[in-house]
RONUKOL-355693 format. One record per residue (C-alpha): residue number from 1; y, x, z. Coordinates in steps of 0.05 Angstrom, whole numbers, plus 32768, in hexadecimal, padded with zeros to 4 digits. Example, Ala and Ser with C-alpha at 12.3 -4.5 7.8 and 13.67 -1.06 7.14 Angstrom:
    i    py    px    pz
    1  7FA6  80F6  809C
    2  7FEB  8111  808F
***
This chain:
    i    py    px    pz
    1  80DC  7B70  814B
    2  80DE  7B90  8191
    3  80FE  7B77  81D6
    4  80EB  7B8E  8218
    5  80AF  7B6A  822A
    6  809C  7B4B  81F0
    7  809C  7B00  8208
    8  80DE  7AEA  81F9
    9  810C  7B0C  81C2
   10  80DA  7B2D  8191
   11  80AB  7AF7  8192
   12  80EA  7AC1  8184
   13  8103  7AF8  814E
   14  80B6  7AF1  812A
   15  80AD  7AAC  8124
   16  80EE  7AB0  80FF
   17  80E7  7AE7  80DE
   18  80A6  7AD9  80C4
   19  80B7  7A8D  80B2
   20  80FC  7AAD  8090
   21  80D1  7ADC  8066
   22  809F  7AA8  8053
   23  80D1  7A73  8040
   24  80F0  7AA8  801A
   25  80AA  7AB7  7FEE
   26  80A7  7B00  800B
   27  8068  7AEF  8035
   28  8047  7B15  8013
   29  8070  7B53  8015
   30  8080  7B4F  805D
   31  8058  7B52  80A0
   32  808B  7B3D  80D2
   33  8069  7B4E  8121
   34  8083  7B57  8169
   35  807C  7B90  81A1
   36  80A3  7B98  81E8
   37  80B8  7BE3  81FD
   38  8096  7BD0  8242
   39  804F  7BBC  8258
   40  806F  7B87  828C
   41  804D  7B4E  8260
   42  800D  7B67  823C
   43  7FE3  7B31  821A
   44  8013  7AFC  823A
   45  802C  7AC7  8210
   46  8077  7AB4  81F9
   47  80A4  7AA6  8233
   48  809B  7A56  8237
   49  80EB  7A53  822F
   50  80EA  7A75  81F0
   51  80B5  7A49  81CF
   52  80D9  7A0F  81E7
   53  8116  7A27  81C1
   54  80F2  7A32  817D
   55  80D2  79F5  8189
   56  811A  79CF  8192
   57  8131  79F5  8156
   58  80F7  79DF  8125
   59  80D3  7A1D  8125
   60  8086  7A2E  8124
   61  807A  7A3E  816F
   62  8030  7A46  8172
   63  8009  7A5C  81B0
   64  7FED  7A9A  8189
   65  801F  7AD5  81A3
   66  8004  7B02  81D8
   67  803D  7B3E  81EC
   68  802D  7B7F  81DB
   69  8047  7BC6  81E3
   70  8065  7BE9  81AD
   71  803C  7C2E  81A3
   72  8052  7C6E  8179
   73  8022  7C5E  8146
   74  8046  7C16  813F
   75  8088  7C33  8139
   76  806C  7C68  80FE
   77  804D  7C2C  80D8
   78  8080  7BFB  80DA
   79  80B0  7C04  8099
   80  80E7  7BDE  80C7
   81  80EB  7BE0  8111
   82  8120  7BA7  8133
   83  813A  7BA8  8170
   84  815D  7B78  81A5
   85  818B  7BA9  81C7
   86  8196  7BED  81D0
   87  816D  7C00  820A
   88  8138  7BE0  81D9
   89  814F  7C1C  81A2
   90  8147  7C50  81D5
   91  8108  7C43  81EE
   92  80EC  7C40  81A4
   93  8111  7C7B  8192
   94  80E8  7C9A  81D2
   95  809D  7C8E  819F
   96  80B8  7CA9  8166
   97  8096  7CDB  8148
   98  80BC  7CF3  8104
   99  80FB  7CEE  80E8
  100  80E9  7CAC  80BA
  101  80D4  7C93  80F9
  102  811D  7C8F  8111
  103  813A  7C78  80D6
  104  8115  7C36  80D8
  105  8133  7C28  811D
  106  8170  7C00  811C
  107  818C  7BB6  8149
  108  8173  7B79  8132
  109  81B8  7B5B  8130
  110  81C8  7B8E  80FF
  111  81C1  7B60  80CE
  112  81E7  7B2A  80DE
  113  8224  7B36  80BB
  114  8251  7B04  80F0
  115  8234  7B32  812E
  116  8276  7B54  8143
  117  827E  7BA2  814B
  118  8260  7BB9  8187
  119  8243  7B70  8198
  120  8202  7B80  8173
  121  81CE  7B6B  81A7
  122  81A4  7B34  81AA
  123  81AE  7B20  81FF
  124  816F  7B18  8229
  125  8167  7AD3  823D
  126  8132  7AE2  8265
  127  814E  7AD6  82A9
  128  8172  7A98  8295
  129  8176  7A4F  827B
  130  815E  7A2A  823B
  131  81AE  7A34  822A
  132  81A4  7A80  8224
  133  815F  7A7B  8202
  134  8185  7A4A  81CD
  135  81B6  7A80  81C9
  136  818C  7AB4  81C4
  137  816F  7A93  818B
  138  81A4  7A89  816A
  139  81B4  7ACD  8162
  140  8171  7AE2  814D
  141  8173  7AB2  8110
  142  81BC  7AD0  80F9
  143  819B  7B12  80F5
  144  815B  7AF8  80DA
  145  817F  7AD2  809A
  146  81A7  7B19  808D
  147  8160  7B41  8092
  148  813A  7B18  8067
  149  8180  7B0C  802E
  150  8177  7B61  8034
  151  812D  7B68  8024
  152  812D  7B34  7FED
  153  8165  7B5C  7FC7
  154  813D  7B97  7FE1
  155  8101  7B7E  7FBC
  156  8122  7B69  7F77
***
């Protein structure tokens, strides 16, 4: 899962993710991490804001994330790289090193079947209110429940 600084989106997008896959018995399969495309945030943790909106949405928001830059060796060993937006895709695209590299690359919302045509992002609450986090959120679970319906008939 990658966003820009790693403290809001991504991190949001792996505690789903990773509780999805779990609760789905593909734990075991799947290693579900986070990475910004910028250093802005480096060992910080999650936005407060974002923690507080898994936390109103019953989700495991632990104190454990610290942001981290996404490196060309991250993109080359991740079978599936997820991102927020497009300027997110770009600056991935930007480490890649081989043509399976780029393959992997694709929007988050891409799949959440209900995201309209060209409305595939998943918005940066960042510089607003617990409304847009909630939001935000929102989103991310949508795509998250389509990801994780894909890998388990991926698996079978």
């Amino acid at each position: 899962m990658v966003c820009l600084g790693n403290i809001c989106r991504s991190p949001m997008a792996a505690v789903v993710g990773r509780a999805m896959v779990e609760e789905a018995g593909l734990g075991e399969r799947f290693l579900v991490e986070s990475f910004g495309t910028a250093g802005y945030h480096v060992g910080e943790a999650a936005d407060r804001r974002a923690v507080a909106a898994l936390r109103r949405r019953g989700w495991p928001a632990g104190d454990a994330h610290r942001a981290r830059r996404i490196t060309p060796d991250d993109v080359a060993d991740c079978e599936l790289v997820l991102c927020a937006d497009r300027s997110n895709v770009d600056q991935v695209l930007r480490l890649v090193r081989g043509p399976r590299d780029r393959s992997h690359i694709q929007l988050l919302r891409s799949f959440d079947p209900a995201a309209p045509p060209g409305d595939d992002e998943v918005p940066d609450p960042w510089g607003g209110d617990s409304s847009d986090f909630d939001h935000t959120l929102e989103l991310i679970e949508a795509a998250c429940r389509g990801l994780v319906e894909r890998l388990a008939v991926a698996v079978r």
